[in-house]
C-alpha positions in Angstrom: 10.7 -5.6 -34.2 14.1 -7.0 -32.8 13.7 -9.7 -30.9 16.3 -10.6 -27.9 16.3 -14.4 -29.3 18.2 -12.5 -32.7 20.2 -10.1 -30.7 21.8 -13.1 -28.9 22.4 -15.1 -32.0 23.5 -12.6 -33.9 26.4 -11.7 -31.3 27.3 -16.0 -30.9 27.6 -15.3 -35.0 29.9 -12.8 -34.5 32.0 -13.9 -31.9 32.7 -17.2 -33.7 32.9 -16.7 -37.0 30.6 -19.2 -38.5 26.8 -20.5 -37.9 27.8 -23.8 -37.2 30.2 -22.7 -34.2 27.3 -20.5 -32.8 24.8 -23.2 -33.0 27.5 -25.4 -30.8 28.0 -22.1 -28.2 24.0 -21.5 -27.8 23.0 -25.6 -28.0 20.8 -25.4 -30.7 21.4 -26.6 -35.0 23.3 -24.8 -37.4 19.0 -24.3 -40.1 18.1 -22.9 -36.6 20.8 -20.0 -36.7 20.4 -19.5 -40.3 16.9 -19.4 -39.6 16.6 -16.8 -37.1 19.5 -14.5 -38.8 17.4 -14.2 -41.7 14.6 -13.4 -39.2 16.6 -10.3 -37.9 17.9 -9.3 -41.6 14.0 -9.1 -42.3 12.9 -7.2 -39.2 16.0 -4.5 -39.7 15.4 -4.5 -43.3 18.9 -4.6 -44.3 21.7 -7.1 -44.7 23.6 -7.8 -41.6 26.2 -10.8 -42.6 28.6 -11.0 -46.0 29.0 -14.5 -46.4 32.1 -15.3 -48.4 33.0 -19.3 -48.8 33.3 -20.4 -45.3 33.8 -17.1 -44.0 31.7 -14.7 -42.3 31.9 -11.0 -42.2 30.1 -8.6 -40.7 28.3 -5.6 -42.7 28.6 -2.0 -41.0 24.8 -2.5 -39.8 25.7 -5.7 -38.3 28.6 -4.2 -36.5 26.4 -1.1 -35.3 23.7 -3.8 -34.1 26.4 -5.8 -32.6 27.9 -2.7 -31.0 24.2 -2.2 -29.0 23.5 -6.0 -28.7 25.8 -6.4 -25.5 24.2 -3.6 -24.0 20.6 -4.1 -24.9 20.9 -7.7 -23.9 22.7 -6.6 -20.2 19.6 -4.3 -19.8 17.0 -7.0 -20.2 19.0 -9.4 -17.8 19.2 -6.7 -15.4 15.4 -6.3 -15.9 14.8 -9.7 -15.8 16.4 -10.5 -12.7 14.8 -7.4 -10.5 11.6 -8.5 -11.6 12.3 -11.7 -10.7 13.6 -10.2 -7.1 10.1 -8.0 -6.6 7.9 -11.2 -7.4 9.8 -13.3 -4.7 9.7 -10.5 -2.4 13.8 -9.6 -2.7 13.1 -6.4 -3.4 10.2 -3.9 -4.3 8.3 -1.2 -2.3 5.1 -0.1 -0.8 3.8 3.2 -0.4 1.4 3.1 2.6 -1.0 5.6 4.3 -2.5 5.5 7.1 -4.6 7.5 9.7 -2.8 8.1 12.9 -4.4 6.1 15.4 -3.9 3.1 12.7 -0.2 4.1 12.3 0.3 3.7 15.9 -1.2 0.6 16.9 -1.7 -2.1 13.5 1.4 -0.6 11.4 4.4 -1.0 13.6 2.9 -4.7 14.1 2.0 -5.1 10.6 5.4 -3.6 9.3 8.2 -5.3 11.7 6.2 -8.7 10.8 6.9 -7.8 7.0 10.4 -6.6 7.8 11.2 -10.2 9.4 9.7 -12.2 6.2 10.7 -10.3 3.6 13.6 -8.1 4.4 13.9 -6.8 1.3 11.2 -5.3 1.0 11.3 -1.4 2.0 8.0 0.5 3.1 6.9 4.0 3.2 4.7 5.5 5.6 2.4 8.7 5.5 0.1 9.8 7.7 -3.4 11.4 6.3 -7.0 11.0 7.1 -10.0 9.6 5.0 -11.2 10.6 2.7 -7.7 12.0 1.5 -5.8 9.1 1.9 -8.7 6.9 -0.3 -8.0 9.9 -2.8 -4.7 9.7 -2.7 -4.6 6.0 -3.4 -7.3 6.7 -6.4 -4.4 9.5 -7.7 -1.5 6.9 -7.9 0.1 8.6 -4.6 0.0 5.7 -2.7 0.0 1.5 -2.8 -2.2 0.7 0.2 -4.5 2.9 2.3 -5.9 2.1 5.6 -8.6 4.0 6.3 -12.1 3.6 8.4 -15.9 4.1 7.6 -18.4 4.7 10.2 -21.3 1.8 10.4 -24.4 3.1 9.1 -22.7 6.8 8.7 -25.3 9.0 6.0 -23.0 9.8 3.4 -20.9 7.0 3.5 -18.0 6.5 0.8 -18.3 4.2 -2.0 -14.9 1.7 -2.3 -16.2 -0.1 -5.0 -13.6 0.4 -7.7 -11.1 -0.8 -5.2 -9.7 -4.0 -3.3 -11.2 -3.9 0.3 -9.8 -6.2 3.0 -11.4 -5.8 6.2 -9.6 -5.7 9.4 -11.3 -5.1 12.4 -14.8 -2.9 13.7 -13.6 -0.5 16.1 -15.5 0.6 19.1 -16.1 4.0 19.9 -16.1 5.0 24.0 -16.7 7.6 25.9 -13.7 9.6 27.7 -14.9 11.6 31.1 -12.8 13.3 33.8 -12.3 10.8 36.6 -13.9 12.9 38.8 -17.5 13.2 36.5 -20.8 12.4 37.7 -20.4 9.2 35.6 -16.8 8.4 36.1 -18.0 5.3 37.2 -20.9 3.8 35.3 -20.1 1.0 33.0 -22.0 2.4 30.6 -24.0 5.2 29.6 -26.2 6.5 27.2 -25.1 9.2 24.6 -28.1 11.5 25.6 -26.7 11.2 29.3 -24.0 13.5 28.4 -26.2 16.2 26.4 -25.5 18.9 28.5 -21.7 19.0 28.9 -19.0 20.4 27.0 -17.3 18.5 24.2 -13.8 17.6 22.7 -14.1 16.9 19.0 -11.6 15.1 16.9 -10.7 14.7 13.5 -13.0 16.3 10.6 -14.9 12.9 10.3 -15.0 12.2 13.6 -16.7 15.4 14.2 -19.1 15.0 11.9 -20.3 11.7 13.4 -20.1 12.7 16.9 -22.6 15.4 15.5 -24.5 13.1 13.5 -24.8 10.4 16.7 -25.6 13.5 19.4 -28.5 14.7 17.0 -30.1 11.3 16.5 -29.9 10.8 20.7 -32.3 14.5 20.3 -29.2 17.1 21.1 -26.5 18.9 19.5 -23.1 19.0 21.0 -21.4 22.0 22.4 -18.4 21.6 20.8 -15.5 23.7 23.0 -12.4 22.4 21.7 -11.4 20.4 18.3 -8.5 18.5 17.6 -7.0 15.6 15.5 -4.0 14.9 18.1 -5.8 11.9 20.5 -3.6 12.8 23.5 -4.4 16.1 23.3 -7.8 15.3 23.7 -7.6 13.1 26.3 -5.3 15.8 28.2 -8.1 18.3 27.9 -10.8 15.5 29.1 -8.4 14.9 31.7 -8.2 18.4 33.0 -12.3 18.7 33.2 -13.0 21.1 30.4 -15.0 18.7 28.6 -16.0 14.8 27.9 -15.3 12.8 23.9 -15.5 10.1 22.4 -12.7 8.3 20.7 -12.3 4.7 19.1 -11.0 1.9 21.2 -8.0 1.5 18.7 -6.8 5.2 19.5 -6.5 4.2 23.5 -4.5 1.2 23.0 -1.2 3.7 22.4 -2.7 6.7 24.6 -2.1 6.9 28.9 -4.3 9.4 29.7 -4.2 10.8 32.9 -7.0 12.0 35.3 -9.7 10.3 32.6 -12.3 7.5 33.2 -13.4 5.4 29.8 -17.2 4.5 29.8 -19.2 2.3 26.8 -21.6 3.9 24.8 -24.8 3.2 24.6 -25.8 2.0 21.8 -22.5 0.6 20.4 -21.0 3.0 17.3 -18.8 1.3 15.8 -16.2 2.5 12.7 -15.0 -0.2 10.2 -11.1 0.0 10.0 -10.0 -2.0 6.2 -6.6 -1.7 4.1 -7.7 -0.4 0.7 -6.0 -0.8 -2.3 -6.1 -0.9 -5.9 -7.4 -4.1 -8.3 -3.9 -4.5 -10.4 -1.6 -3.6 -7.3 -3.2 -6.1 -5.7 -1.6 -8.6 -7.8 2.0 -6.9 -6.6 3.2 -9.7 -4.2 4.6 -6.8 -2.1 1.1 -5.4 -1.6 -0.4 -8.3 -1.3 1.8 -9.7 1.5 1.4 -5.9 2.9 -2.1 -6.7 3.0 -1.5 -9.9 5.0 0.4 -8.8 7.2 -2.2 -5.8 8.4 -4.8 -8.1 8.4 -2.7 -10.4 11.1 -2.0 -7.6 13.0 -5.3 -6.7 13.7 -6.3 -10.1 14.3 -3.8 -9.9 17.4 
């Protein structure tokens, strides 16, 4: 195997003339160049210097392996010093995914924060939904995923194999016209709204929203689906139904002509930034992770 250490003594050889004059241009003695040319001679298996008297010639494998020293040697510099920029965050890049209502509330935080400390830095954003965006991350398609769980969900996917860093529990409310019977109740029981017509949201979503409606003794009448959060708050807001959505989704929503109530009891959805064991040792990850976490701590 060549070693750099011989590529770079081998070219001082060959530039000067002489071991002595190498050893003066790379600081080190004249046994320790001798040394470490017979090193390479042995790991190329070939001769790579004619010595004659005091002179010093090179043979045509030297010359070829001086030829591709320069270059070889300019490579691992160039190597060196952009790994040395992506562990003191200069450089590097982070693939992130996130669900939406995460993408508009705790990213843009999370992500101008990063800009401002590490400008170097560049990120990537895509939007998708758990449990694609966990899968994703397990298929090398992303960095970081932030994705949610439900609190005591049946069903509820394992994270073990990767790096978990909790963020924040997310509360779910209840979204009814303004004008609805309990419009103005601070609270109200799941069962209370058994009868009417519902909004669902995203796959998962929907699946709890069934899952919490059965254990409260019904099962929803679900009239309209969507993922897209204002959409359902414009069709709560025009009476054709009542939802439930997490707290985190209203914080970049307006809706009009629609009264929030607490549930009864609490559901709650666990919101963390996934990623995997060895990324997490990326500093760019890692300080991706920070910065999410502060976000949400806001």
């Amino acid at each position: 195997m060549i070693e750099a250490r011989h590529l770079r003594v081998l070219r001082a050889v060959a530039s000067t003339g002489s071991f002595s004059a190498a050893a003066r241009e790379l600081g080190c003695t004249q046994p320790a160049v001798s040394q470490q040319m017979k090193a390479l001679e042995g790991s190329v298996g070939t001769p790579l210097l004619i010595r004659t008297g005091r002179e010093m010639r090179l043979t045509q494998a030297g010359e070829a392996l001086v030829r591709h020293a320069s270059g070889i040697l300019a490579g691992l510099t160039a190597a060196e010093e952009e790994v040395a920029a992506i562990a003191g965050l200069r450089a590097g890049r982070v693939r992130l995914v996130s669900f939406p209502s995460g993408s508009s509330t705790l990213v843009p935080t999370a992500l101008a924060a990063l800009r401002g400390a590490h400008p170097g830095t560049r990120v990537s954003l895509e939007e998708a939904e758990p449990p694609r965006s966990v899968r994703m991350l397990r298929e090398g398609d992303c960095d970081v995923a932030l994705a949610f769980r439900y609190e005591g969900a049946t069903g509820a996917e394992e994270w073990a194999d990767l790096v978990v860093r909790p963020l924040l529990s997310d509360r779910l409310v209840g979204l009814v016209p303004e004008r609805h019977r309990l419009a103005r109740a601070g609270s109200v029981a799941i069962g209370d709204l058994a009868g009417e017509p519902w909004i669902a949201g995203c796959p998962r979503c929907r699946g709890q929203l069934v899952e919490v409606c059965e254990t409260a003794g019904f099962t929803p009448r679900i009239d309209f689906a969507t993922d897209d959060y204002p959409a359902v708050a414009g069709l709560v807001g025009a009476g054709l139904g009542v939802a439930v959505l997490p707290q985190l989704a209203l914080e970049s929503l307006r809706p009009r002509g629609v009264r929030t109530v607490d549930l009864e009891p609490a559901v709650r959805r666990e919101i963390v930034a996934l990623t995997l064991p060895d990324l997490a040792q990326v500093p760019a990850v890692t300080a991706t992770l920070e910065k999410l976490a502060a976000a949400a701590a806001r």
